[in-house]
C-alpha positions, 0 to 999 in steps of 0.5 A: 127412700128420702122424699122430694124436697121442695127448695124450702124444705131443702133450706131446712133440711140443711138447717137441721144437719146443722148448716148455717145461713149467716153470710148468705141469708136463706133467701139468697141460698134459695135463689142460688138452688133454683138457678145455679146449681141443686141440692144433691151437688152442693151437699156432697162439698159437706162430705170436707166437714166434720160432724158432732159425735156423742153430744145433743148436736150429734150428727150435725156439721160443725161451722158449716155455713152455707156460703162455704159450700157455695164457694167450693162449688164455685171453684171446684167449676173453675177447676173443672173447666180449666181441667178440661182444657188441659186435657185437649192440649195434652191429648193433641201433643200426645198425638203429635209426640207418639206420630213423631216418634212413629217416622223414627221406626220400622213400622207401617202403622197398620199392624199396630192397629190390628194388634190393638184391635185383637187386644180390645176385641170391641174396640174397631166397633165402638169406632164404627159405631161412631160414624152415625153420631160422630163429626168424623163420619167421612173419615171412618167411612173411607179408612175402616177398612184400613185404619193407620196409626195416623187416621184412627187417633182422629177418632179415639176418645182419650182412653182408646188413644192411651191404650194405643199410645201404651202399645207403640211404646211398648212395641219400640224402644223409646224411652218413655215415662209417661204411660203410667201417668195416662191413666190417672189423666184419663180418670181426672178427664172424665171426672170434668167432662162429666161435671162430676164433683173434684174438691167434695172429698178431701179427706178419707175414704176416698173414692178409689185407691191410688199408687203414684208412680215413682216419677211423679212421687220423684218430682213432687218430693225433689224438684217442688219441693214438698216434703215426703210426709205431705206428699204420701199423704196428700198424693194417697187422694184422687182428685190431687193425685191425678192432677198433679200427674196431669201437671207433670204431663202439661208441663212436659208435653205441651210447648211453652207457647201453647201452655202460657194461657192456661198457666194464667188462668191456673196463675188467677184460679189458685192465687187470685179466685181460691184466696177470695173468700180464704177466711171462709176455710180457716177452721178447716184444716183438711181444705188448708193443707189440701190447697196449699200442697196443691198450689205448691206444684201449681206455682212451681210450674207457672212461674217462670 
């Protein structure tokens, strides 16, 4: 067990790990610590750096200056927000789309629902259990004895919705290439809804193993037009992975009007906040390669 560490015994810390105060001076470093974010968070940017191996610096970062970190926390909550709002617009026209699609068969809407339910045997209780903490209250106390496709979407979390959205297109014959991209979606969602860290790992191990899709691989290779090396290499992390899939989605889900507002602020975040400080990052082969694959499919989507 480590000991608690005041802010100044952090600062020393860092010191000691061989990360430098030269853009921004420890005092500044402290203030940023006490106010705008903590220790534990802005250390884990580390993980992008390498370290000094079999030499009298063994084990302390090379150039690694604190400012680095500071800036990674600062985009990496940009990101996060705009994640965020990328999701809520995926997940209504989702909705939208799959209600759509639900007037073109011979469904009733509640036999899916009983089906779902015996798949996810918790899952109608979850739902109830929303009713003393959710805004929807009204609404489970009047269908939950007869939830519809058409009123129980209102009360899902994102991943009960995308189990229910998987079954009625496995259920009817439509054509739909979107399921296997949900899930990578859903993990991206928590992840910013959670405030958890997105860019503090951009290099092996990572923190699960993904398999991208044949579509997503597809349309990264010969629509963007990113080679096949990079994008294997590149698609094998998470964070990438996983919003590069809900790019794919965005794009072809949510109508153009809608999507335009985020496109500028994707636009200003990876053209304009993420080059502010490009200088910072030049010694770093992982987070170059890492930003410039990614704003590839960025720009191939927002420009027009």
């Amino acid at each position: 067990m480590r000991p608690k560490l005041t802010i100044p015994a952090q600062i020393n810390d860092m010191k000691d790990a061989g990360i430098t105060f030269e853009i921004i001076s420890e005092t500044d470093a402290m203030r940023f610590l006490e106010s705008s974010t903590y220790y534990f968070r802005i250390k884990a940017y580390a993980k992008n750096y390498d370290k000094y191996a079999g030499t009298v610096n063994k084990d302390r970062y090379i150039s690694l200056d604190f400012a680095y970190l500071k800036e990674l926390s600062i985009i990496d909550a940009h990101l996060r927000g705009i994640i965020i709002a990328m999701t809520l617009d995926l997940e209504h026209f989702l909705k939208v789309k799959m209600l759509s699609d639900f007037q073109k068969t011979h469904e009733d809407g509640y036999e899916i629902v009983s089906e779902l339910f015996k798949m996810q045997p918790t899952l109608e209780e979850k739902i109830l259990e929303k009713s003393n903490t959710s805004t929807c209250n009204a609404l489970i106390e009047k269908y939950k004895e007869s939830w519809a496709i058409w009123n129980i979407v209102e009360v899902m979390s994102i991943g009960q919705f995308t189990n229910l959205y998987g079954l009625f297109y496995q259920r009817n014959k439509f054509r739909d290439t979107y399921v296997n991209m949900l899930l990578p979606v859903n993990m991206i969602r928590n992840a910013a809804a959670h405030n958890n860290c997105i860019i503090n790992r951009l290099r092996p191990p990572y923190s699960r193993l993904v398999t991208p899709s044949y579509e997503l691989k597809y349309e990264m290779t010969q629509h963007v037009g990113l080679s096949q090396k990079s994008t294997d290499k590149k698609l094998a992390h998470p964070s990438i992975h996983d919003f590069a899939a809900l790019l794919y989605l965005y794009h072809r889900v949510v109508p153009e009007p809608d999507r335009e507002r985020t496109y500028d602020e994707l636009k200003n975040l990876f053209n304009n906040k993420m080059l502010r400080h490009s200088e910072y990052f030049k010694k770093n082969e992982v987070i170059k390669s890492s930003y410039s694959y990614v704003s590839d499919i960025v720009n191939y989507y927002v420009t027009p």
